[in-house]
C-alpha positions as CSV (number, residue, x, y, z in Angstrom):
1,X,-4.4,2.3,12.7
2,X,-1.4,5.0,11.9
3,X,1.5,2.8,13.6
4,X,0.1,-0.6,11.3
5,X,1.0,1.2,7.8
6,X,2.9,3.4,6.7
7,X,2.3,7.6,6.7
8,X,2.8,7.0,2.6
9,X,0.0,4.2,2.0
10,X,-2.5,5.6,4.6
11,X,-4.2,8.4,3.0
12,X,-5.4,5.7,0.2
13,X,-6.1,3.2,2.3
14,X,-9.1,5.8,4.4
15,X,-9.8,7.4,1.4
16,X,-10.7,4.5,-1.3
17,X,-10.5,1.2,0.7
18,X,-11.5,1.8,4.5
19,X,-14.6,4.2,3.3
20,X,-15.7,1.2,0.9
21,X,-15.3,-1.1,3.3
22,X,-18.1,-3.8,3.7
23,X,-21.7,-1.9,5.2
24,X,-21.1,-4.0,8.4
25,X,-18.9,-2.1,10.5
26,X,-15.0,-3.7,10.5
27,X,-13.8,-4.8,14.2
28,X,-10.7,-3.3,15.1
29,X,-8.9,-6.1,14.6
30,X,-10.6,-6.9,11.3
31,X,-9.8,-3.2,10.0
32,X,-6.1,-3.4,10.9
33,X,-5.7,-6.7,9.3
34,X,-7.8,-5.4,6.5
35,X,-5.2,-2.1,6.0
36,X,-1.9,-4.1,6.5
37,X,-2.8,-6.7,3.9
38,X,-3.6,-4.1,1.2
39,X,0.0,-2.3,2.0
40,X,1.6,-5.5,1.8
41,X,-0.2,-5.8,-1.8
42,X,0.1,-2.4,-3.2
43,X,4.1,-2.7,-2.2
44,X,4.0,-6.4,-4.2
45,X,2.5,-4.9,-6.9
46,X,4.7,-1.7,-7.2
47,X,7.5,-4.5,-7.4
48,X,6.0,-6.2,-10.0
49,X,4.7,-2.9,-12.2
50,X,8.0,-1.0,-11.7
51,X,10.5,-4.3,-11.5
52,X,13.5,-2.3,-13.6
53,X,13.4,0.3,-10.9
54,X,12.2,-1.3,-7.4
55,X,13.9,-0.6,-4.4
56,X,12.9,0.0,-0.9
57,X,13.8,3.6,-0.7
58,X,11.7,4.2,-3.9
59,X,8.0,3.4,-2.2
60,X,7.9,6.6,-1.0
61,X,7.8,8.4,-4.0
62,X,6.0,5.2,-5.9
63,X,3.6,5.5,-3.2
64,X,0.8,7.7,-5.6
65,X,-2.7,8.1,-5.7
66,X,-2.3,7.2,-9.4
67,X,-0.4,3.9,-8.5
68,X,-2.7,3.5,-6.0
69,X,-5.7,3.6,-7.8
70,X,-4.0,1.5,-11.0
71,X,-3.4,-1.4,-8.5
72,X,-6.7,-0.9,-6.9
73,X,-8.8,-1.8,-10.4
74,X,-5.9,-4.8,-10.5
75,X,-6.8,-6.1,-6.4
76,X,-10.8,-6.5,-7.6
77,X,-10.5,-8.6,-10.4
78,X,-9.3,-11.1,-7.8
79,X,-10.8,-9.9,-4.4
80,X,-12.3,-12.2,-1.9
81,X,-9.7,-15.3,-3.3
82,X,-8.7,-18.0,-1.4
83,X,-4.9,-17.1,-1.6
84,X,-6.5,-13.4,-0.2
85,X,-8.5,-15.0,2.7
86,X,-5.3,-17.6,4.1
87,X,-3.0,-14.1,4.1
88,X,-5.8,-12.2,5.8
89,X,-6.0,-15.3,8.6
90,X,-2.2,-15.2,9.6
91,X,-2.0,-11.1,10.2
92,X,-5.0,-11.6,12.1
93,X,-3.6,-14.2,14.0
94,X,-0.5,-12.4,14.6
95,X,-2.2,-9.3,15.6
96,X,-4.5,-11.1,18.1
97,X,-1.5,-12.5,20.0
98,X,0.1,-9.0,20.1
99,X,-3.0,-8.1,21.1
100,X,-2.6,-10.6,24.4
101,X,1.0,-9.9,24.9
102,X,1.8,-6.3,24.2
103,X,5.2,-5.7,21.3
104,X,5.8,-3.3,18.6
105,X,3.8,-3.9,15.6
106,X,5.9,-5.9,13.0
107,X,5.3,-5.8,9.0
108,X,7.9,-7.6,7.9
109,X,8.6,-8.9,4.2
110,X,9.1,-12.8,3.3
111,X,12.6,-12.3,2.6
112,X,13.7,-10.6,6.0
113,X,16.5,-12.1,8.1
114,X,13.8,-13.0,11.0
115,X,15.6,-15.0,13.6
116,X,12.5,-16.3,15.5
117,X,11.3,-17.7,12.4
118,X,14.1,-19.4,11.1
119,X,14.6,-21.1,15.0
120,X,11.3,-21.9,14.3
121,X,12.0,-23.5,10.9
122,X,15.5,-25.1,12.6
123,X,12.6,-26.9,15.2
124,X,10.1,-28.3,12.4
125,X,13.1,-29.5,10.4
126,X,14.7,-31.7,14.0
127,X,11.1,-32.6,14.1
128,X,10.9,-34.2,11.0
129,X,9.9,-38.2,11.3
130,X,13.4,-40.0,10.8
131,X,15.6,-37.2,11.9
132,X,18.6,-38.5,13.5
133,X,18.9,-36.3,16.8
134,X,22.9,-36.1,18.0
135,X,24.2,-33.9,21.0
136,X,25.4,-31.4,18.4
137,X,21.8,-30.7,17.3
138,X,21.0,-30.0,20.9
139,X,23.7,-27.6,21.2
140,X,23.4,-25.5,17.7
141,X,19.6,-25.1,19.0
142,X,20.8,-23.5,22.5
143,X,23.5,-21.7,20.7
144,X,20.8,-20.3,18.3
145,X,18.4,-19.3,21.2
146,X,21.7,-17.9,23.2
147,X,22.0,-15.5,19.8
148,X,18.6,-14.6,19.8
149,X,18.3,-13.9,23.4
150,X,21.5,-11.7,23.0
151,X,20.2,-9.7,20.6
152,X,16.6,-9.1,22.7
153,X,18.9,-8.0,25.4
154,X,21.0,-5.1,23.2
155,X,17.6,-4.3,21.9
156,X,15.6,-3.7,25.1
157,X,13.2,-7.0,23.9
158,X,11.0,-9.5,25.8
159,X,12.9,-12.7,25.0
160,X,10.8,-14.8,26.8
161,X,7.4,-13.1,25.3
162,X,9.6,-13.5,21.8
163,X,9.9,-17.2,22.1
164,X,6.9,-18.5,23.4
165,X,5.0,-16.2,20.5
166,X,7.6,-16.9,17.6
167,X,6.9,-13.2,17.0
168,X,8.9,-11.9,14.2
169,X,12.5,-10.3,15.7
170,X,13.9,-8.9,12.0
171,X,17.7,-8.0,12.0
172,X,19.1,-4.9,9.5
173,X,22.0,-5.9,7.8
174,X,24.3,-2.8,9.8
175,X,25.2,-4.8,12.8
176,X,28.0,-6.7,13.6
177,X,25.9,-10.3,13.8
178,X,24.1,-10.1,10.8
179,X,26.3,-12.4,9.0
180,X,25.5,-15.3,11.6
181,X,21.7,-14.8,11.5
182,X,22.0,-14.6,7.6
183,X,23.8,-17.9,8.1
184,X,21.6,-19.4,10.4
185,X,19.3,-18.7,8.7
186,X,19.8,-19.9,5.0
187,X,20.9,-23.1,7.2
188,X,17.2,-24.1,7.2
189,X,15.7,-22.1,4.4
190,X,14.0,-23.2,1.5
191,X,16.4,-23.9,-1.4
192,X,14.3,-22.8,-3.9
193,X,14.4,-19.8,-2.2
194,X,17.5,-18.8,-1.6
195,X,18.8,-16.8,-4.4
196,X,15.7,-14.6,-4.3
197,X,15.8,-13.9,-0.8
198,X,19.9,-13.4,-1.7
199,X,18.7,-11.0,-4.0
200,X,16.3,-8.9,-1.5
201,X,19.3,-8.8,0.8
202,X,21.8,-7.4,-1.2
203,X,19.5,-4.5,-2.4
204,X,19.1,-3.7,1.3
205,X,22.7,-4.2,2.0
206,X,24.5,-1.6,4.2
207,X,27.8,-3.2,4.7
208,X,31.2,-1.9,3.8
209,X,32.3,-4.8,1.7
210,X,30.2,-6.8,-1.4
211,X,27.7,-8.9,-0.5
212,X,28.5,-11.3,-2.7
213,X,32.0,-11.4,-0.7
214,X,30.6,-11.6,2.7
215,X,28.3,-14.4,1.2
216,X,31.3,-16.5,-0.6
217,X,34.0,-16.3,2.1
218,X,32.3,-16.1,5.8
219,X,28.6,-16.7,4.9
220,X,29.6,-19.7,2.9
221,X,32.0,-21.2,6.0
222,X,29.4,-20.8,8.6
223,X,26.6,-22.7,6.5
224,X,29.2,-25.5,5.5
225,X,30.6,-25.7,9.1
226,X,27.9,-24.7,11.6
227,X,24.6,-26.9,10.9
228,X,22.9,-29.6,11.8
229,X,22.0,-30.5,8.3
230,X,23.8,-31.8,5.0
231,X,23.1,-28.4,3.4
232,X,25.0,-29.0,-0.2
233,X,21.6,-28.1,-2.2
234,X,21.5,-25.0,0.2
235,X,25.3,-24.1,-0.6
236,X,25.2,-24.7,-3.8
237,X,22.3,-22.4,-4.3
238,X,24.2,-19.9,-2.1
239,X,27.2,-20.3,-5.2
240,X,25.0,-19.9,-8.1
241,X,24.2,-16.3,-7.0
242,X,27.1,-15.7,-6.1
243,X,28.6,-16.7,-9.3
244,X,25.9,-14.3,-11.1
245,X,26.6,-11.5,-8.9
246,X,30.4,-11.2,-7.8
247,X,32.6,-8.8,-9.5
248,X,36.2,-10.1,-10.1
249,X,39.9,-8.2,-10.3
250,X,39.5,-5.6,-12.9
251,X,42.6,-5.7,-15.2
252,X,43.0,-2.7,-16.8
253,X,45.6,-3.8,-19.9
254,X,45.8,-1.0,-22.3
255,X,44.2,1.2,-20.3
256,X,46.1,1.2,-17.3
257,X,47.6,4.3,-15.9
258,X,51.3,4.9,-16.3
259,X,53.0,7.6,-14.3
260,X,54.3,11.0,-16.5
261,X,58.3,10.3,-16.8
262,X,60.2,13.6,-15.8
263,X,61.7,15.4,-19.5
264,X,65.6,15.3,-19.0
265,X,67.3,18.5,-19.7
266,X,71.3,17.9,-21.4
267,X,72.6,18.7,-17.5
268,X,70.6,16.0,-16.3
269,X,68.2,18.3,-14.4
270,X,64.8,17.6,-14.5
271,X,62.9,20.5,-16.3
272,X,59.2,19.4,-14.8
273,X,58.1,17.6,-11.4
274,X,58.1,13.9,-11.6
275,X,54.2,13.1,-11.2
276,X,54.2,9.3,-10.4
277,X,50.5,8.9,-9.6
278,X,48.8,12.2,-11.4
279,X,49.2,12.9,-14.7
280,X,48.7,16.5,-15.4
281,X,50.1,19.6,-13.8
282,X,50.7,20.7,-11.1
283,X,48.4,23.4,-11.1
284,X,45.5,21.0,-11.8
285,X,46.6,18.7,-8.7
286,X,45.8,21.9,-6.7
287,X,42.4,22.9,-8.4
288,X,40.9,19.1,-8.0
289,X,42.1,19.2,-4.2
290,X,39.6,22.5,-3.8
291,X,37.3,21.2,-5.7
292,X,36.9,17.7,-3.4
293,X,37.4,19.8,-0.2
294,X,34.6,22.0,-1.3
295,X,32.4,19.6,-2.3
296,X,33.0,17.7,0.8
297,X,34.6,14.2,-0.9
298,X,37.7,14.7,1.1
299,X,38.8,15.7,4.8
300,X,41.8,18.4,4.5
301,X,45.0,17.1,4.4
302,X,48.3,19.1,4.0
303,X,50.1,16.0,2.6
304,X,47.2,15.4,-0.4
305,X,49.2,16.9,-3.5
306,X,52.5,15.2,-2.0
307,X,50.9,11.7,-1.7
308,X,50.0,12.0,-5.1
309,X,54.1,13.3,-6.1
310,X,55.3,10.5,-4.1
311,X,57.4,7.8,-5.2
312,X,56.1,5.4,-1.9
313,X,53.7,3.1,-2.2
314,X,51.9,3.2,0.8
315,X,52.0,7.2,1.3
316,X,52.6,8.3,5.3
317,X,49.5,10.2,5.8
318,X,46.6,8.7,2.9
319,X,43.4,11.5,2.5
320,X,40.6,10.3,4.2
321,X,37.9,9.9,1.6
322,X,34.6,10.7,2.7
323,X,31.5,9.4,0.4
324,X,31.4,6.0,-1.3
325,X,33.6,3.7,-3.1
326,X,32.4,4.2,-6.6
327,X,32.6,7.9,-6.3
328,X,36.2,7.3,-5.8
329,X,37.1,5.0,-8.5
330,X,34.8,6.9,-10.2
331,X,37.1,10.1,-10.2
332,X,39.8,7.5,-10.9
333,X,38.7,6.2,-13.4
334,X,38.3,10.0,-15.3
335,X,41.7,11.0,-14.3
336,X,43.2,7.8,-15.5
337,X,41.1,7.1,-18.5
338,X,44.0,8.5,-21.3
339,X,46.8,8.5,-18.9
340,X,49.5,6.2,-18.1
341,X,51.5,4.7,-14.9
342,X,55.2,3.9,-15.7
343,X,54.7,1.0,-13.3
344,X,51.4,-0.2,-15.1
345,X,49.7,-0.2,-11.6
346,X,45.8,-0.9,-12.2
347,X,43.9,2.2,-10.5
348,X,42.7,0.7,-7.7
349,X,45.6,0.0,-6.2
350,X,46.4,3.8,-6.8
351,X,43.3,5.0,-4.6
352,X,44.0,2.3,-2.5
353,X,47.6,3.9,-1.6
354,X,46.5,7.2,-1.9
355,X,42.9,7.2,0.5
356,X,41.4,5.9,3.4
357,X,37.8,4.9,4.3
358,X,38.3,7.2,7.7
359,X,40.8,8.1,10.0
360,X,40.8,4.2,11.9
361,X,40.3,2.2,9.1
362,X,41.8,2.3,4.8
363,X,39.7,0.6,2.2
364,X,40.2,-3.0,1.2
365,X,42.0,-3.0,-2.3
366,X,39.1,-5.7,-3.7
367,X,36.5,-3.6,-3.0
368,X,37.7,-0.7,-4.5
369,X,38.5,-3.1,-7.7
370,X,34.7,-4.4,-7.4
371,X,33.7,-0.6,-7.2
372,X,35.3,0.1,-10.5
373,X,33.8,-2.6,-12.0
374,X,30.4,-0.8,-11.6
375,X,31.6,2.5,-12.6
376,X,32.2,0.9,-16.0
377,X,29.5,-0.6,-16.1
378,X,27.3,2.1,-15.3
379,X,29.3,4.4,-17.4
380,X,28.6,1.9,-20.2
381,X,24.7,1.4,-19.7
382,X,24.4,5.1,-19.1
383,X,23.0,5.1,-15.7
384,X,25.6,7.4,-13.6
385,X,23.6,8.3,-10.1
386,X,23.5,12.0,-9.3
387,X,26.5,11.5,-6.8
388,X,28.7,10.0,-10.3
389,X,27.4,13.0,-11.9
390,X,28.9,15.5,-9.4
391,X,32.4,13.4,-9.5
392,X,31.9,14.1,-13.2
393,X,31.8,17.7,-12.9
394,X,34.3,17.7,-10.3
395,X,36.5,16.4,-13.1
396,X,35.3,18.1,-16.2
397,X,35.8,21.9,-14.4
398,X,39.4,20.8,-14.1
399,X,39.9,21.5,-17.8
400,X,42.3,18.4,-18.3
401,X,43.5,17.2,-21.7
């Protein structure tokens, strides 16, 4: 029973549902299908009670007895409907083919990138009274079974067992591929949707860059370029959310930071060091490059308080930078806030010069715009993270005016 449901939802599950369960004893089968319904429920309605708040990492400690019990009282004003008995038939169904043909349990949600299915959708749509086959329909099904059977490889995975059981093969969003399987499929899935499942995606996003980028530029191509189908409802759907969710160029105007100009002495000696990309002292340039090293923002680099008293604009040796994106523009954003740039460069570009992601790889300049984008806007809705609030400190301890 343990490996069906999760360690969070099965205390509740033995304790109020499986010890009420009906006097005539549950078959295996019938119990497990009984347990992994009511997790899929609970989770739908955790969504739905804490909507403002819902993500995936948050079940755990949403995952209460009180919840628990709150959306137990909700479950038995409707209990033994229609909609209840249909959901209960296909995770039976799916666990008595497991059953027949041994694989890792799956609970997957409706919006997952799962490639079997959307093959599966790809098949029902060719089969479609009316459908005019052509050679290149033929070939985008073997090249999407040649993906598929890839992937079973890397992953140790019974293709063959996979196919013939359109059991459910769910991609994360870390590899390499994912873009192609979220391609494939939104190629066949249903419009109405999309934006949802769009949604659900980028909440689970691990990428480096925006989703809504990935989705516009490559995502967008693939869908247009690679598919069977006139897709134009599908691609404009795929635009709408984009258009709700991408975050363009921030332009700083007034606010952009302009570079300390050196104070002229009568010899023409410069009295003060001529800070081009930090604004206050000296001093302070040292005390904030502690401060990151000790809290572990930065890798040590001799060259850091140079790069910042540099006149180049790509700097020889940038600091690696060693947490996320919005942390960075984050501190940026602080330093720069009352300060200003003799060139008017907009901050981004500064961090951009100035770090790197790690040692093989620097950032990419629109990301790092995006990033600051939310900053402000969390700054303004009030809802800095805890990682913000340690930038925040980092800054504030530096005593600059």
């Amino acid at each position: 029973m343990k490996e069906y449901i999760s360690q969070w939802f099965n205390p509740f599950y033995e304790k109020h549902l499986c010890s009420k369960a009906s006097e005539e004893p549950f078959d295996e089968v019938a119990e497990i299908t009984d347990a992994i319904f009511h997790e899929r429920e609970f989770i739908a309605w955790l969504k739905k009670e804490y909507s403002r708040k819902w993500k995936l990492e948050s079940y755990p400690s949403l995952a209460t007895e009180d919840n628990f019990l709150k959306y137990h009282a909700a479950y038995s004003k409707r209990k033994n409907s229609s909609a209840e008995k249909k959901k209960k038939e296909r995770i039976s169904a799916q666990l008595i083919k497991l059953r027949s043909e041994p694989l890792a349990a799956i609970i997957s949600d409706e919006y997952d990138i799962n490639i079997t299915a959307a093959y599966r959708n790809l098949k029902d749509l060719i089969s479609v009274p009316g459908f005019q086959k052509s050679p290149y329909v033929e070939e985008y099904l073997e090249a999407w079974r040649n993906s598929i059977k890839k992937y079973c490889v890397e992953k140790n995975l019974p293709y063959k067992k996979i196919m013939r059981l359109s059991y459910p093969v769910i991609v994360p969003s870390e590899i390499p591929e994912f873009e192609e399987f979220l391609a494939r499929t939104l190629t066949t899935y249903d419009p109405n949707r999309i934006e949802a499942m769009l949604s659900f995606q980028n909440a689970r996003w691990k990428g480096e860059e925006l989703f809504a980028s990935l989705l516009e530029y490559r995502v967008y191509a693939r869908v247009k370029s690679y598919s069977p189908f006139d897709n134009s409802i599908r691609l404009e759907k795929i635009m709408n959310w984009v258009n709700k969710n991408r975050v363009f160029d921030y332009q700083v105007g007034d606010n952009e930071v302009l570079a300390r100009k050196p104070r002229q002495e009568g010899n023409g000696n410069y009295s003060e060091p001529e800070f081009i990309y930090w604004p206050y002292t000296l001093e302070k340039l040292i005390e904030l490059y502690i401060e990151l090293q000790l809290e572990r923002k930065i890798e040590r680099n001799d060259s850091f308080v140079k790069s910042f008293n540099s006149k180049e604009d790509i700097v020889k040796i940038p600091t690696v930078w060693k947490t996320s994106m919005t942390e960075l523009m984050y501190l940026f954003h602080l330093i720069y806030k009352k300060k200003k740039t003799y060139r008017s460069i907009p901050i981004h570009t500064i961090a951009y010069i100035l770090f790197k992601r790690n040692k093989e790889k620097n950032f990419d300049s629109k990301n790092l715009c995006s990033a600051l984008s939310d900053v402000l806007r969390y700054e303004n809705e009030k809802k800095l993270s805890r990682d913000l609030l340690t930038i925040k400190d980092i800054f504030d301890s530096l005593n600059l005016s």
